[in-house]
C-alpha positions as CSV (number, residue, x, y, z in Angstrom):
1,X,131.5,-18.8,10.7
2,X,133.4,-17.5,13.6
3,X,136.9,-16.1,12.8
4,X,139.4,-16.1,15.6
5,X,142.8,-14.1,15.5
6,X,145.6,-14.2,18.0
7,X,148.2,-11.5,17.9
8,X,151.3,-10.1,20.5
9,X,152.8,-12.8,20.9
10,X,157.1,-13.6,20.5
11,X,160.2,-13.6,22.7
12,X,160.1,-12.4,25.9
13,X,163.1,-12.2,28.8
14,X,162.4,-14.0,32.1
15,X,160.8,-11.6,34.2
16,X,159.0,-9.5,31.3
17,X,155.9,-9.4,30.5
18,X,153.0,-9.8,27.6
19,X,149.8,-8.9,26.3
20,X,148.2,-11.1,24.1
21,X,145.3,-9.9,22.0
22,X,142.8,-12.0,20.3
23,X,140.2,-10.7,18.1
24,X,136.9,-12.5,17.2
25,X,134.8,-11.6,14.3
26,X,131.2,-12.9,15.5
27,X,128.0,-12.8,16.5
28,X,126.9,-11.8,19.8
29,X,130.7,-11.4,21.1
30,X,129.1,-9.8,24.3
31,X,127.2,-13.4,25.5
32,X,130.3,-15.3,25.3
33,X,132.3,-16.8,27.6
34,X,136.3,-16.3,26.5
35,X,138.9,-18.7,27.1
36,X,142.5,-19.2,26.9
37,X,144.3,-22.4,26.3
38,X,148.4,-23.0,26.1
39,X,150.2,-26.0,24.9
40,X,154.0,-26.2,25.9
41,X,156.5,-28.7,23.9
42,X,155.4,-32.4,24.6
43,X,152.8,-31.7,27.0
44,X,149.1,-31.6,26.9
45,X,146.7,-28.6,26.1
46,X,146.7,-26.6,29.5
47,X,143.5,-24.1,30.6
48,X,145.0,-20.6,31.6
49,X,141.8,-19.3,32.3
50,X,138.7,-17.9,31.0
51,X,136.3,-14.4,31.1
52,X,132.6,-14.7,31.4
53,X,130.2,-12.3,29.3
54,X,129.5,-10.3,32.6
55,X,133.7,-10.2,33.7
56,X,133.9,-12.9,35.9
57,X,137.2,-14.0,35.7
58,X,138.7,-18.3,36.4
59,X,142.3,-17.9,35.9
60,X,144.4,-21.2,36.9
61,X,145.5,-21.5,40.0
62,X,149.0,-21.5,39.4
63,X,149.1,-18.5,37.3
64,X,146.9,-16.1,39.7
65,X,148.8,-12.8,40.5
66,X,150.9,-13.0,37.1
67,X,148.3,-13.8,34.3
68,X,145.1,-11.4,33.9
69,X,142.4,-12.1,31.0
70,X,140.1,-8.5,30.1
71,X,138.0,-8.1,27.1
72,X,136.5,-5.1,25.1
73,X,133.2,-6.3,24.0
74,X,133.3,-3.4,22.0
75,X,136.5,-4.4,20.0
76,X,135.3,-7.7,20.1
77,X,138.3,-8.6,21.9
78,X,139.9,-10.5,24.8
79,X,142.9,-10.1,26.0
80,X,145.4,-12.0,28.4
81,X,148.0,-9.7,30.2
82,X,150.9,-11.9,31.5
83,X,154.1,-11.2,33.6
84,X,157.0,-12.3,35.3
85,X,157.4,-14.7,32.2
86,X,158.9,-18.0,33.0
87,X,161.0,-20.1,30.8
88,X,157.9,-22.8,31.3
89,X,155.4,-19.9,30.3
90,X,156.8,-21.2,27.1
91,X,154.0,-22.2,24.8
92,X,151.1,-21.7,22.1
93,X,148.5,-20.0,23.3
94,X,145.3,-20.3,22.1
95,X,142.1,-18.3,22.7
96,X,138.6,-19.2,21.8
97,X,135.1,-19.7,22.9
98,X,133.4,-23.2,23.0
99,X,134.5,-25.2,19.8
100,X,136.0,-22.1,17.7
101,X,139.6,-21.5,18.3
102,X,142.3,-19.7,16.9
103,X,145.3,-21.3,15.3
104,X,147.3,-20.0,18.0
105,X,150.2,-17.8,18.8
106,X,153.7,-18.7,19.8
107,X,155.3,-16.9,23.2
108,X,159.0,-17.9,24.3
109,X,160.5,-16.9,27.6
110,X,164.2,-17.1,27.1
111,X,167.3,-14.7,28.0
């Protein structure tokens, strides 16, 4: 059973920035492709982007230059760096890999 925990997340200014940790407790972490997931107030679940088990990184094209994902296979954990928050940054964010997710973590951009 897969166990998926999001942490770093809360309230952030416009303009600041994030790091969002999510630690899996699994089986052959290393193989995995990692993804992250957001879903703002009344919209639809969004991809942010995703990390291949060899680094290759697919970020979404409208959050390239301010969103980064890493992972420490090691750790067992992936991470998504974000900044120059926007108040639409606003969101849960999930992480997971194929169909195990987390339960997600809130972020709010707000002054």
């Amino acid at each position: 059973q897969v166990q998926i925990v999001e942490s770093g997340g809360g309230l952030v200014q416009p303009g600041g920035s994030l790091r969002l940790s999510c630690t899996f407790s699994v089986r052959f972490f290393n193989i995995l492709t990692l993804a992250w997931v957001r879903q703002a107030p009344g919209k639809q679940r969004e991809f942010v982007g995703n990390i291949r088990s060899g680094g290759d990184i697919n970020l979404a094209e409208s959050l390239k230059g301010r969103f980064s994902i890493s992972r420490d296979n090691g750790k067992q954990t992936v991470y998504l760096q974000m900044s120059t928050l926007k108040p639409e940054d606003t969101a849960i964010y999930y992480c997971g890999s194929g169909e195990s997710w987390g339960r997600g973590i809130q972020v709010t951009v707000s002054s």
